[in-house]
Residue frames relative to the residue before (quaternion, step in Angstrom):
aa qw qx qy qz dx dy dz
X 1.0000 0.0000 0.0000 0.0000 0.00 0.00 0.00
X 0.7597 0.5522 -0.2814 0.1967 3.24 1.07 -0.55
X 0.3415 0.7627 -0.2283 0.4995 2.43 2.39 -0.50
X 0.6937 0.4772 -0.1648 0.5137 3.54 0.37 -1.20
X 0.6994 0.3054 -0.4233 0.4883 3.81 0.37 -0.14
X 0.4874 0.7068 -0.3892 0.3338 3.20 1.43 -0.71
X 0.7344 0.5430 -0.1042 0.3937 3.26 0.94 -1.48
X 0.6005 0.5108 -0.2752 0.5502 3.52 1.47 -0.90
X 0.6489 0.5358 -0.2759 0.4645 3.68 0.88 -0.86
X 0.6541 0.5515 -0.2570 0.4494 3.28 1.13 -1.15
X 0.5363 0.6184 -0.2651 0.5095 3.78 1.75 -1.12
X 0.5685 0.6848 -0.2790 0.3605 3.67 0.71 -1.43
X 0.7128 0.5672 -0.0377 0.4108 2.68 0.65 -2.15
X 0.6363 0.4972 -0.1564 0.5687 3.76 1.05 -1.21
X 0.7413 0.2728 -0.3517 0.5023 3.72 0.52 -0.68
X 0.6575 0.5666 -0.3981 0.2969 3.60 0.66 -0.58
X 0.3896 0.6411 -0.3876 0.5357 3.40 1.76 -1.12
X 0.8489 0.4168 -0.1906 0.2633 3.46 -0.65 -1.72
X 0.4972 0.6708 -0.3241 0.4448 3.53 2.02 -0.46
X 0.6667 0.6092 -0.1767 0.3914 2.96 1.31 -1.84
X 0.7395 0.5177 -0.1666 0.3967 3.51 1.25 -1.21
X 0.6811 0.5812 -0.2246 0.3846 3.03 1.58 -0.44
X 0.1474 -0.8055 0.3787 0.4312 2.48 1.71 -1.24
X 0.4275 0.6449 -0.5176 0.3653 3.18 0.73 1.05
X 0.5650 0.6425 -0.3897 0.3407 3.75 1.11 0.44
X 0.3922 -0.7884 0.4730 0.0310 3.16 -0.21 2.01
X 0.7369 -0.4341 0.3956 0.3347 3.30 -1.42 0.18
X 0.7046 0.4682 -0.2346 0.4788 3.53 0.64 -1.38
X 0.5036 0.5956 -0.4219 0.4622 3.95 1.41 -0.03
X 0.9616 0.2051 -0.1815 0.0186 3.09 0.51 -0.25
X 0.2966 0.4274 -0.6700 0.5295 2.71 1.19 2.44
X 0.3177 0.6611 -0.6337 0.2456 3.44 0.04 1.29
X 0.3143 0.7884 -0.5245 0.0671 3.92 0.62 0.64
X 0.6275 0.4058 -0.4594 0.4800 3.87 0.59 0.32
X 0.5387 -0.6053 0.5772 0.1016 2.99 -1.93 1.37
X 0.5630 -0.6380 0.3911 0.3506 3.07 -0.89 0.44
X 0.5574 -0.6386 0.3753 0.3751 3.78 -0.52 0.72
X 0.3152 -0.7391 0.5372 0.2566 3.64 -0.44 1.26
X 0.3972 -0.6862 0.5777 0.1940 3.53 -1.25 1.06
X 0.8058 -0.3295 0.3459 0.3499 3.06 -1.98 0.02
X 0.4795 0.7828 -0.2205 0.3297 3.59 1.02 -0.38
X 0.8384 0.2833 -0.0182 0.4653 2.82 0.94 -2.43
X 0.3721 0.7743 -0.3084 0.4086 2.93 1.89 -0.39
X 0.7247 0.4356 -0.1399 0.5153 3.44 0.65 -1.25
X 0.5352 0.4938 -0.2521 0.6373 3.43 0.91 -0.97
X 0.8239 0.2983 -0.2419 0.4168 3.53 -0.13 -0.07
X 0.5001 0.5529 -0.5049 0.4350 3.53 1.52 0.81
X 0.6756 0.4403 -0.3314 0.4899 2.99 1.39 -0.37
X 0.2337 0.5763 -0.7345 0.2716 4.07 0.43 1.13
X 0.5266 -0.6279 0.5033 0.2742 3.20 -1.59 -0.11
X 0.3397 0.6939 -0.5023 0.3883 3.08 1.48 -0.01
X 0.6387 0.6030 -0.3257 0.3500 3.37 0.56 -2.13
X 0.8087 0.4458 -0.3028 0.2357 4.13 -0.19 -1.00
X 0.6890 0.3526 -0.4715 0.4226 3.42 0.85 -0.58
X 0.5067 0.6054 -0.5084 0.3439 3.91 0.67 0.33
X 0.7850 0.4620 -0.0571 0.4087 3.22 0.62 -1.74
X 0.6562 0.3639 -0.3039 0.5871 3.69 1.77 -0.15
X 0.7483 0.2655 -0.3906 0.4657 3.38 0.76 -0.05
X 0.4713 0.5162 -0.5199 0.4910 3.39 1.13 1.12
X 0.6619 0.3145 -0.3974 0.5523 3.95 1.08 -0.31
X 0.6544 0.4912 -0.4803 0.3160 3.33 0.69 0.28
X 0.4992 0.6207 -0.4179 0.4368 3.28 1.20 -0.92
X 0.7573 0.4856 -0.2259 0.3737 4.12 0.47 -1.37
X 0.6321 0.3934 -0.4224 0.5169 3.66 1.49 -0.93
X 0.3314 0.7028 -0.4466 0.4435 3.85 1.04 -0.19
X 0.8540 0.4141 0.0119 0.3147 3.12 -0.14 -1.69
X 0.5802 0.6110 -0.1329 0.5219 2.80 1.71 -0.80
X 0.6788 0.5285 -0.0696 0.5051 3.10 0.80 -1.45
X 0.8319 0.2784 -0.1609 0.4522 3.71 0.83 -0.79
X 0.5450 -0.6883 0.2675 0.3971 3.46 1.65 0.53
X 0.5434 0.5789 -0.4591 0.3985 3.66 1.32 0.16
X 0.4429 0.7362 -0.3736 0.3496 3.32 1.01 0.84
X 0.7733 0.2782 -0.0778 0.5644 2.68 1.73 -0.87
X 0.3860 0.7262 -0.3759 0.4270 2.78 1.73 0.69
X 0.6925 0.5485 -0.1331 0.4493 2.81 1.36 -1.45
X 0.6837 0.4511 -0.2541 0.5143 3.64 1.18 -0.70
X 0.4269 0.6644 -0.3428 0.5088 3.19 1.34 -0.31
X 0.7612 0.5070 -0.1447 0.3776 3.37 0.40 -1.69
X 0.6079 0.6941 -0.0895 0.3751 3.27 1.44 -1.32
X 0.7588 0.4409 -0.1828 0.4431 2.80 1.13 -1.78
X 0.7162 0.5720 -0.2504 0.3118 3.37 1.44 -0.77
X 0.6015 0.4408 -0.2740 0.6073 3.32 1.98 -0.65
């Protein structure tokens, strides 16, 4: 999600520039500072950034790891008892 406001802010920022250059940027522009709320859309679109994968794969790796070598159930073991 954060990614996605990131991007709407980053949009703002681009039209407000291109206002400035035109000179089409009017008084009443400028208390526009909130982006428009990114939708369900950009959200998704924005799982695919590349930022997102080296977290989220070296988190399913870390668990098939863990998995795989039985310290998974060590750990839930351990868990369940504390």
């Amino acid at each position: 999600m954060y990614l996605a406001h990131e991007r709407a802010y980053r949009s703002l920022y681009t039209r407000i520039a291109q206002a400035i250059r035109d000179g089409s940027y009017a008084r009443g522009d400028v208390y526009e500072l909130r982006a428009p709320p990114p939708g369900f859309t950009s959200f998704i679109s924005e799982l695919a950034s590349w930022s997102i994968y080296p977290v989220y794969l070296g988190l399913l790796l870390t668990y098939a790891v863990a998995a795989l070598t039985g310290w998974l159930a060590v750990l839930t073991a351990v868990a369940k008892q504390g």
